[in-house]
PyMOL Python script that loads the backbone (N, CA, C, O; Angstrom):
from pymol import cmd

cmd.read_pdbstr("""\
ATOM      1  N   UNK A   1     -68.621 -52.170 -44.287  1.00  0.00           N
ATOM      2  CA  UNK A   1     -69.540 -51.236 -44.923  1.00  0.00           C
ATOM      3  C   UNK A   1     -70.801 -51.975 -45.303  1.00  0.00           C
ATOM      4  O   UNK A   1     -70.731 -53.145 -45.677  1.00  0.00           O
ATOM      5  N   UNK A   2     -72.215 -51.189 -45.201  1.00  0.00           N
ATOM      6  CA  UNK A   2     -72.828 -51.754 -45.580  1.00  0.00           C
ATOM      7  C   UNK A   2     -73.392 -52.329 -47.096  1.00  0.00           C
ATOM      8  O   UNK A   2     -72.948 -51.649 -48.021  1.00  0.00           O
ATOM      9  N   UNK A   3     -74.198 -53.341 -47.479  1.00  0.00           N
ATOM     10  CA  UNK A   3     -73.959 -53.281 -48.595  1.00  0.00           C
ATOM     11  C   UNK A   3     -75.255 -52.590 -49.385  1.00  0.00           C
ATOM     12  O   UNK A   3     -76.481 -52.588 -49.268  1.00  0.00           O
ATOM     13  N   UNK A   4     -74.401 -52.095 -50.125  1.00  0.00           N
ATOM     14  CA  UNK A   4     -75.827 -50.983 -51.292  1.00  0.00           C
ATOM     15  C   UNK A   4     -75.636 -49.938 -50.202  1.00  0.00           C
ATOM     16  O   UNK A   4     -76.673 -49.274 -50.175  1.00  0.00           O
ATOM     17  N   UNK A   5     -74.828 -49.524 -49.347  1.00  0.00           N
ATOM     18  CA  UNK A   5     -74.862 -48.005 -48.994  1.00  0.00           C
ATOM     19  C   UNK A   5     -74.804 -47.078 -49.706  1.00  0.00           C
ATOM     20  O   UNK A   5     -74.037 -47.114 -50.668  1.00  0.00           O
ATOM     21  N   UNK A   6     -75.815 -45.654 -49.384  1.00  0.00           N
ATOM     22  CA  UNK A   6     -76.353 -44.769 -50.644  1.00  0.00           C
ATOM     23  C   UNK A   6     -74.369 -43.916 -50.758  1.00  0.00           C
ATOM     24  O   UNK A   6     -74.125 -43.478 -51.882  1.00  0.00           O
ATOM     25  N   UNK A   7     -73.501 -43.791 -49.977  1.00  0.00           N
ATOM     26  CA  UNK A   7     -72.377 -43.426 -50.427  1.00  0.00           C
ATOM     27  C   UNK A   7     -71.059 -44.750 -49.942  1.00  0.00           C
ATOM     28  O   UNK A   7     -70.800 -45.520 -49.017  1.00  0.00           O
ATOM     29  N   UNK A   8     -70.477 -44.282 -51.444  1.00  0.00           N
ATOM     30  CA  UNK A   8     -69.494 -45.446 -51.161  1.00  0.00           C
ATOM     31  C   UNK A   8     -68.030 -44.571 -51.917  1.00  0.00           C
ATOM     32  O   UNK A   8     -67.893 -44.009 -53.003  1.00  0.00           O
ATOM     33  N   UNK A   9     -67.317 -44.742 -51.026  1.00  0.00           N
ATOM     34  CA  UNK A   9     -66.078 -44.062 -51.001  1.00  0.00           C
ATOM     35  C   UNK A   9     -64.696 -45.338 -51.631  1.00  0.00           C
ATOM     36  O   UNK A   9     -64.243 -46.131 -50.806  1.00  0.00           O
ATOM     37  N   UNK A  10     -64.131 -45.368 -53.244  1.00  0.00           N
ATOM     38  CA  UNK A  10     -63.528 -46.099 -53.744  1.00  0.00           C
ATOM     39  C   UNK A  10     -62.001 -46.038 -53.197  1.00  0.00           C
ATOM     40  O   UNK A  10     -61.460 -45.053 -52.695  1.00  0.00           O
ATOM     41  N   UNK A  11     -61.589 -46.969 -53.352  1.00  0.00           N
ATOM     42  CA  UNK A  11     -60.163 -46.852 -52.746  1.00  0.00           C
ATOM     43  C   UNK A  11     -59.359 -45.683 -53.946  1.00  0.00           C
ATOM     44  O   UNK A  11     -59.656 -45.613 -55.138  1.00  0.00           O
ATOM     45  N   UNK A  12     -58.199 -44.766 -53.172  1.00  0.00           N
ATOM     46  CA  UNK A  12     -57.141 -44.657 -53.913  1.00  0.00           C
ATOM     47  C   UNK A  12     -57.023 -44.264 -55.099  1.00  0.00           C
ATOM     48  O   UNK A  12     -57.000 -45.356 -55.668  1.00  0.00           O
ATOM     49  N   UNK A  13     -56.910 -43.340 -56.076  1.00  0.00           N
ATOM     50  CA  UNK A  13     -56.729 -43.566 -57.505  1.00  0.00           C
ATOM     51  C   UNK A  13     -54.888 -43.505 -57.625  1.00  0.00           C
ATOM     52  O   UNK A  13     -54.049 -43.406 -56.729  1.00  0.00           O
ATOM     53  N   UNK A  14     -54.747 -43.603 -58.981  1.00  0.00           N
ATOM     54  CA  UNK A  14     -53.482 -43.757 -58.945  1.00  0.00           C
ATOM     55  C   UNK A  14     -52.783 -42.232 -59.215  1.00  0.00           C
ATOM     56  O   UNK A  14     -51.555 -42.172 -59.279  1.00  0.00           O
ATOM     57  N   UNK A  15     -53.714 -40.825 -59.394  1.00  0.00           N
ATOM     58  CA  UNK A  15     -53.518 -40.198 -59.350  1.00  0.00           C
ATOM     59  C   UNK A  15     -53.578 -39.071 -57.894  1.00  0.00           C
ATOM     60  O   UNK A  15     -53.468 -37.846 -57.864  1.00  0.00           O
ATOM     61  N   UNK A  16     -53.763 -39.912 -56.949  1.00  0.00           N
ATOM     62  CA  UNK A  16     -54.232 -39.481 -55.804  1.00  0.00           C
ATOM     63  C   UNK A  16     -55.893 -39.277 -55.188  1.00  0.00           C
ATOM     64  O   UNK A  16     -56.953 -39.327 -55.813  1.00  0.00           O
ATOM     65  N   UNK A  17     -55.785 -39.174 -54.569  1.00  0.00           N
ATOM     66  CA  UNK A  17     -57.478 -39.061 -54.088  1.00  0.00           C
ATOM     67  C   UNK A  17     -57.921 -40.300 -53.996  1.00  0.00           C
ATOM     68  O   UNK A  17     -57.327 -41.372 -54.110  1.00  0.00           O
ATOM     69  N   UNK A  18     -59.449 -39.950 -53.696  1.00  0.00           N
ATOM     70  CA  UNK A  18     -60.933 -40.891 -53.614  1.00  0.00           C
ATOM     71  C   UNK A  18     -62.073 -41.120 -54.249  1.00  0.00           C
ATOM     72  O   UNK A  18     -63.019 -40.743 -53.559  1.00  0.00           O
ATOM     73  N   UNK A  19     -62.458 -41.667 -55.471  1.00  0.00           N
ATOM     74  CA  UNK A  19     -63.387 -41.157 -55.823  1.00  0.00           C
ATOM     75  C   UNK A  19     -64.469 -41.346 -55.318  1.00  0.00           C
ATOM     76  O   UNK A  19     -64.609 -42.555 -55.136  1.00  0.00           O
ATOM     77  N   UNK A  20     -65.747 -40.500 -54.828  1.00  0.00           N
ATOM     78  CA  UNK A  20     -66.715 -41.054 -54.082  1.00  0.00           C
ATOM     79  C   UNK A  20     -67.739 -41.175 -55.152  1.00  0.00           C
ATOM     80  O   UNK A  20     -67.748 -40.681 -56.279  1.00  0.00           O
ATOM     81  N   UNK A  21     -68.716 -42.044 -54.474  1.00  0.00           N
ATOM     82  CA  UNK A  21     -70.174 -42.362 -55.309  1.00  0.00           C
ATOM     83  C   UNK A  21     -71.034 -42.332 -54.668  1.00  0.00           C
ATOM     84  O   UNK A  21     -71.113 -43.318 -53.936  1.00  0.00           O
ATOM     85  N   UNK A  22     -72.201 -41.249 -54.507  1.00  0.00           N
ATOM     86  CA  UNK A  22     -73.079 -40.963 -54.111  1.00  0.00           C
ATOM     87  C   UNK A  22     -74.472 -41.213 -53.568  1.00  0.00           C
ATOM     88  O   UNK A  22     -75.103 -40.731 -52.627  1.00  0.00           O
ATOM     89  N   UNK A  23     -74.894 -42.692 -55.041  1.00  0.00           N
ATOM     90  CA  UNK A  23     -75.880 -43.452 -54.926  1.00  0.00           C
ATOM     91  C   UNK A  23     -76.640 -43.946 -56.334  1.00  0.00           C
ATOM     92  O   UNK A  23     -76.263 -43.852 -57.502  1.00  0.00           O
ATOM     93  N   UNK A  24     -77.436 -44.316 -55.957  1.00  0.00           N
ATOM     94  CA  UNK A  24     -77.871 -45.023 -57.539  1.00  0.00           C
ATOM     95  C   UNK A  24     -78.962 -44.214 -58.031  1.00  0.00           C
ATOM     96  O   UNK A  24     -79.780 -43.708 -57.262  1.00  0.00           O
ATOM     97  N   UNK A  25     -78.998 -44.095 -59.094  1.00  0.00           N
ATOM     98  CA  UNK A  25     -80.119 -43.030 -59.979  1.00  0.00           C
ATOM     99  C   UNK A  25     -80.452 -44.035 -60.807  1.00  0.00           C
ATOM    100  O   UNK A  25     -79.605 -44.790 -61.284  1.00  0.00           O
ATOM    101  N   UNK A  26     -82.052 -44.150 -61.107  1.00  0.00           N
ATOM    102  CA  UNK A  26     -83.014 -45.189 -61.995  1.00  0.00           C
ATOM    103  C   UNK A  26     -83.523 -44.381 -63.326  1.00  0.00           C
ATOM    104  O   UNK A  26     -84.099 -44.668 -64.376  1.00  0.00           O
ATOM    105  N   UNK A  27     -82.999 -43.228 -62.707  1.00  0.00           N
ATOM    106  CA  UNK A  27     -83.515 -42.691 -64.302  1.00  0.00           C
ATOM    107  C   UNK A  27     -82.607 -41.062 -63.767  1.00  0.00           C
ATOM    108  O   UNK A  27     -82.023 -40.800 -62.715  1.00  0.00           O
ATOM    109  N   UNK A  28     -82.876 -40.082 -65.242  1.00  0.00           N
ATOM    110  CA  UNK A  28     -82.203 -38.233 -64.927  1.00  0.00           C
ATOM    111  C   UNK A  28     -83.004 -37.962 -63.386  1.00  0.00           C
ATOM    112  O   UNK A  28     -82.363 -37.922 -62.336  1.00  0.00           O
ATOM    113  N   UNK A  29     -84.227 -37.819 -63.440  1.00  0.00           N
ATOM    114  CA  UNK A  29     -84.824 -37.010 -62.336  1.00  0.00           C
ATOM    115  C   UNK A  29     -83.608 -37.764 -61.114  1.00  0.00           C
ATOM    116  O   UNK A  29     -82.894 -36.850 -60.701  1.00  0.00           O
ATOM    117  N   UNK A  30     -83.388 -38.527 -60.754  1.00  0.00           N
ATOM    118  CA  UNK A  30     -82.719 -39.281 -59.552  1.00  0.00           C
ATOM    119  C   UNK A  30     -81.546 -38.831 -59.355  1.00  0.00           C
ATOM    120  O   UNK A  30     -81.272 -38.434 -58.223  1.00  0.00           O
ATOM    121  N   UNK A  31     -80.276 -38.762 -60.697  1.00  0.00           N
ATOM    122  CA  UNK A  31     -79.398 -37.787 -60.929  1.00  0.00           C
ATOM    123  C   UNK A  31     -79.865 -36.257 -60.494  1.00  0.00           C
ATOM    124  O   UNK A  31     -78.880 -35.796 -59.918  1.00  0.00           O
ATOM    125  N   UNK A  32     -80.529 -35.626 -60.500  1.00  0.00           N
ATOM    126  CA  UNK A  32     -80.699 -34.819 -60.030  1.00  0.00           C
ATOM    127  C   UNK A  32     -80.665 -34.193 -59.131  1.00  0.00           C
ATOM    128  O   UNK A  32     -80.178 -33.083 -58.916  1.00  0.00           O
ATOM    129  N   UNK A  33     -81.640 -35.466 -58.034  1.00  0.00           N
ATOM    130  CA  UNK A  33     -81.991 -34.932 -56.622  1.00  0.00           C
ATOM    131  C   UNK A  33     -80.684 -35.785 -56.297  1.00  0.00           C
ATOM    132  O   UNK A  33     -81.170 -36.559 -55.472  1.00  0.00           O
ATOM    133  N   UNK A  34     -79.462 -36.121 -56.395  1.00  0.00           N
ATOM    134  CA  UNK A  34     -78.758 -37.185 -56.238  1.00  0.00           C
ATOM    135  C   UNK A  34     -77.299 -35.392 -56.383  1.00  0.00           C
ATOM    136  O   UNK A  34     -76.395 -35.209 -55.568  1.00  0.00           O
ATOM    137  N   UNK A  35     -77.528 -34.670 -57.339  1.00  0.00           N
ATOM    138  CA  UNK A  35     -76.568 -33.498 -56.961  1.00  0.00           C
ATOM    139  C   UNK A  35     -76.994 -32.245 -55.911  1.00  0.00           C
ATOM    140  O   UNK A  35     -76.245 -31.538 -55.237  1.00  0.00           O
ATOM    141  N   UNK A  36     -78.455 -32.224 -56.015  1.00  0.00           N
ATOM    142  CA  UNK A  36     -79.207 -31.217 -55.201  1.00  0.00           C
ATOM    143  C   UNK A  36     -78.842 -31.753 -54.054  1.00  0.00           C
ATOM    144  O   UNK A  36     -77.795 -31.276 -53.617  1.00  0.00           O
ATOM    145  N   UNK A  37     -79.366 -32.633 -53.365  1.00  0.00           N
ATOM    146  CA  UNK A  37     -78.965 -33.746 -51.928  1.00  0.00           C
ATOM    147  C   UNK A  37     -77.093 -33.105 -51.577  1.00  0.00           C
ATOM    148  O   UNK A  37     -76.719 -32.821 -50.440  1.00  0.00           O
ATOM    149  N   UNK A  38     -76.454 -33.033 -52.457  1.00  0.00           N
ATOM    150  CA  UNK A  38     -74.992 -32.974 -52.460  1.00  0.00           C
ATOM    151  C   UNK A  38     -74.629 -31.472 -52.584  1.00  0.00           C
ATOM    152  O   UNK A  38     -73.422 -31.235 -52.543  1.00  0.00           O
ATOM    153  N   UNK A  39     -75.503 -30.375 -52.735  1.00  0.00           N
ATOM    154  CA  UNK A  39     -75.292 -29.021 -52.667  1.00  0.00           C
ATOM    155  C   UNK A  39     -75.992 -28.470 -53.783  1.00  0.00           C
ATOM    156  O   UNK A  39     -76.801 -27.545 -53.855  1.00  0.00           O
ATOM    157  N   UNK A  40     -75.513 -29.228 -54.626  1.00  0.00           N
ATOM    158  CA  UNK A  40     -75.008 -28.420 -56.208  1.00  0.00           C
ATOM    159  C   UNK A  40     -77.025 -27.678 -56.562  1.00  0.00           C
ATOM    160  O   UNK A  40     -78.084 -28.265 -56.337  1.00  0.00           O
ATOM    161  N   UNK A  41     -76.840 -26.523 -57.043  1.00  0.00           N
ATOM    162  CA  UNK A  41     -78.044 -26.083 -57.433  1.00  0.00           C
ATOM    163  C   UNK A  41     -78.279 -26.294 -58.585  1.00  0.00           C
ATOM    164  O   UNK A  41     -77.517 -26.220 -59.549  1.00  0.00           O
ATOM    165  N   UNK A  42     -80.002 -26.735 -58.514  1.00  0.00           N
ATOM    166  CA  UNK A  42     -80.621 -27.552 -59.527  1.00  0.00           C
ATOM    167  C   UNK A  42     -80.494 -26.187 -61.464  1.00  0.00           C
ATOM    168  O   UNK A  42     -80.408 -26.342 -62.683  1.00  0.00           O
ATOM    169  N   UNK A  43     -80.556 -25.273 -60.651  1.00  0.00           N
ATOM    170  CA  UNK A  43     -80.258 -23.987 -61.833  1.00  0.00           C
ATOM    171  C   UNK A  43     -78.988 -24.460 -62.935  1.00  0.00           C
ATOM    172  O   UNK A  43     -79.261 -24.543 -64.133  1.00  0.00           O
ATOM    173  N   UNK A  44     -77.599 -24.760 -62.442  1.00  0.00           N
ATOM    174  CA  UNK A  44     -76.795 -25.118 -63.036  1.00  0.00           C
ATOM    175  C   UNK A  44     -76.341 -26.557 -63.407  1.00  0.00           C
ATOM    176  O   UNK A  44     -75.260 -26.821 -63.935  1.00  0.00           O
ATOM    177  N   UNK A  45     -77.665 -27.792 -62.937  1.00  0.00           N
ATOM    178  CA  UNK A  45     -77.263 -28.871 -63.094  1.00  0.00           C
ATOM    179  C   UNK A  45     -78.091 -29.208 -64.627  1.00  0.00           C
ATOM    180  O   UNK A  45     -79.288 -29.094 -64.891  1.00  0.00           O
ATOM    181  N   UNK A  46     -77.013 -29.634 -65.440  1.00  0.00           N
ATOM    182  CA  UNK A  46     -77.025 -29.952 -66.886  1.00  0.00           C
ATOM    183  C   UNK A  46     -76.699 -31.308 -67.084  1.00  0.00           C
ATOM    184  O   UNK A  46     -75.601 -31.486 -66.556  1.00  0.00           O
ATOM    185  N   UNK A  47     -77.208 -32.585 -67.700  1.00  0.00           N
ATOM    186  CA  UNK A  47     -76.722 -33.976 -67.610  1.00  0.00           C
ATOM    187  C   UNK A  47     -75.493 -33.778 -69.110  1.00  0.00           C
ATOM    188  O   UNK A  47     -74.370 -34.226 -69.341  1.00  0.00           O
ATOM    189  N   UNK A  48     -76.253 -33.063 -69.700  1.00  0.00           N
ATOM    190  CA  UNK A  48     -74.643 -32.977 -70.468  1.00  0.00           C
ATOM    191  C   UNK A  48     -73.665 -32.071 -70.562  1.00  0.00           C
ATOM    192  O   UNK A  48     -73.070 -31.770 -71.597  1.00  0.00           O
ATOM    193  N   UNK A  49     -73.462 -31.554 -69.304  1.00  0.00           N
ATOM    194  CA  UNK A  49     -72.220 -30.749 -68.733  1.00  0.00           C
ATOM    195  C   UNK A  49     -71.322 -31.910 -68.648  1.00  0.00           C
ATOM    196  O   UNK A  49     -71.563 -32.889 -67.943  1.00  0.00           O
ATOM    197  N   UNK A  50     -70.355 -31.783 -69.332  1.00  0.00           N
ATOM    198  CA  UNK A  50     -69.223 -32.695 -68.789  1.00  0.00           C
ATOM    199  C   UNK A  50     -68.371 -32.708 -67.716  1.00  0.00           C
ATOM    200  O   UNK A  50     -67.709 -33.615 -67.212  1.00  0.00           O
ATOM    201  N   UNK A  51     -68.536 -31.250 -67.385  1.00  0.00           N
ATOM    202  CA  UNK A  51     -67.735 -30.653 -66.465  1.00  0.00           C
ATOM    203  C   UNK A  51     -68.313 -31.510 -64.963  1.00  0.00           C
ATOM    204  O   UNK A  51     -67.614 -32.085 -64.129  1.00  0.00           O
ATOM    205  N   UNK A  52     -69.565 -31.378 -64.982  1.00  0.00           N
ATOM    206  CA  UNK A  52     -70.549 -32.140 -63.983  1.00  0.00           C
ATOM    207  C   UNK A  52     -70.385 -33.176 -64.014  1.00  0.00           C
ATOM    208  O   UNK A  52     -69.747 -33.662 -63.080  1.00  0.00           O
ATOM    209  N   UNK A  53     -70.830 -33.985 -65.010  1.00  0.00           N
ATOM    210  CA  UNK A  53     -71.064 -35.303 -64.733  1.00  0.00           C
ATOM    211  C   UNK A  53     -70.216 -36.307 -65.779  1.00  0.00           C
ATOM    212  O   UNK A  53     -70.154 -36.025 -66.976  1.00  0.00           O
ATOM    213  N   UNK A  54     -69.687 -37.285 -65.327  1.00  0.00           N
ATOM    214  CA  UNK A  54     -68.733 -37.950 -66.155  1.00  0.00           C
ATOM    215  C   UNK A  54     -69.517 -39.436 -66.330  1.00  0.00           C
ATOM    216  O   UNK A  54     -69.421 -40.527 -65.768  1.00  0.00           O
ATOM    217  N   UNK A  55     -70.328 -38.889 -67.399  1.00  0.00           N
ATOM    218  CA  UNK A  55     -70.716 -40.836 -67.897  1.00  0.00           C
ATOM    219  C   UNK A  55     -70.171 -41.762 -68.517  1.00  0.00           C
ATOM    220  O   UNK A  55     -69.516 -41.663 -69.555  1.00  0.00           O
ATOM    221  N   UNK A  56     -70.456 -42.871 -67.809  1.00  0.00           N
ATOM    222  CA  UNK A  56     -68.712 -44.017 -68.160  1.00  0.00           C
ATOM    223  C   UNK A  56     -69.933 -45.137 -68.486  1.00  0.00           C
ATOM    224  O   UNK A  56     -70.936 -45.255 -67.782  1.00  0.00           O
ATOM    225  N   UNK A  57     -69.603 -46.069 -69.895  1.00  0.00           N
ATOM    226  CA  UNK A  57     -70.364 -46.799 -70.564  1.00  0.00           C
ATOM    227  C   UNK A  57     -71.201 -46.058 -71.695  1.00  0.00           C
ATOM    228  O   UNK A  57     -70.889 -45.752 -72.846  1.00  0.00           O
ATOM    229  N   UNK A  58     -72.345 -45.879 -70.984  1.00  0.00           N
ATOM    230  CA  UNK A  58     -73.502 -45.213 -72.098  1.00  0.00           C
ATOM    231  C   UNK A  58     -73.837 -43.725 -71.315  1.00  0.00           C
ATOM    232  O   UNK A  58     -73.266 -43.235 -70.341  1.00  0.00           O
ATOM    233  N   UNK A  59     -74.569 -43.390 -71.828  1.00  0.00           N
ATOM    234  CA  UNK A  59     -74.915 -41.938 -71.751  1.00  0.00           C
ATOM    235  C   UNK A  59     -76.270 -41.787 -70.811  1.00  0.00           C
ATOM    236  O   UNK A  59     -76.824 -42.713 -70.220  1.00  0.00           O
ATOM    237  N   UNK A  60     -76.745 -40.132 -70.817  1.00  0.00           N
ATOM    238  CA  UNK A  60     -78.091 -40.425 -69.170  1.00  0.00           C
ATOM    239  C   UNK A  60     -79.221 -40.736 -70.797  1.00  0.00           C
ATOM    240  O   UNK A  60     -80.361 -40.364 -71.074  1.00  0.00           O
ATOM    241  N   UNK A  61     -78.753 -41.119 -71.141  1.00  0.00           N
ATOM    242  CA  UNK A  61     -80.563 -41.791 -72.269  1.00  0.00           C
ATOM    243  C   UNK A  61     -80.618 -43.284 -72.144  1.00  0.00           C
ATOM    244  O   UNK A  61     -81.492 -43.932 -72.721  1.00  0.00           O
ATOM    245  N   UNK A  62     -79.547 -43.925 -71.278  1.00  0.00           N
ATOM    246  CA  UNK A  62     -80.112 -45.573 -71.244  1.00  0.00           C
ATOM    247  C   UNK A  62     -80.407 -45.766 -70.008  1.00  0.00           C
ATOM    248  O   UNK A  62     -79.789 -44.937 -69.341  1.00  0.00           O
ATOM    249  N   UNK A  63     -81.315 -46.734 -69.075  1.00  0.00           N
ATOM    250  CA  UNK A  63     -81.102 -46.960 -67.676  1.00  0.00           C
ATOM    251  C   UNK A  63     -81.471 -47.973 -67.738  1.00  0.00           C
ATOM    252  O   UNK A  63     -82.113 -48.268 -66.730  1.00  0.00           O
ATOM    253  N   UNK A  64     -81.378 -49.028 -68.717  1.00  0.00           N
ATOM    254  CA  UNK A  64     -81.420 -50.823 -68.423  1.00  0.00           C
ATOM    255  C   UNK A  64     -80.908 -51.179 -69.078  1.00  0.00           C
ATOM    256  O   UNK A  64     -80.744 -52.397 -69.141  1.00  0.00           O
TER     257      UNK A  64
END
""", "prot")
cmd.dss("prot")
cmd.show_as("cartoon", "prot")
cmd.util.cbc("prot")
cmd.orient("prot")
């Protein structure tokens, strides 16, 4: 695989499946076009929908 490819497909969870990852976002706007790119319409995309988006560490208010 290449490296820094914009999707990267994780091995296995232990609950079944794959989790995939889409690509890197530098800031919200990037998240954005990063679910639009992936279908999802920009109408219902909320960064603090949990349902949407699962932020692991810090939250979409840090990006360094």
């Amino acid at each position: 695989m290449a490296k820094g490819a914009p999707v990267q497909v994780l091995p296995p969870s232990s609950g079944g499946g794959r989790p995939v990852v889409l690509g890197v976002a530098y800031g919200p706007a990037d998240v954005v076009d990063i679910l639009r790119q992936a279908g999802i319409e920009e109408a219902v995309i909320a960064l603090d929908d949990r349902r949407l988006i699962e932020w692991q560490g810090v939250g979409p208010d840090v990006w360094h």
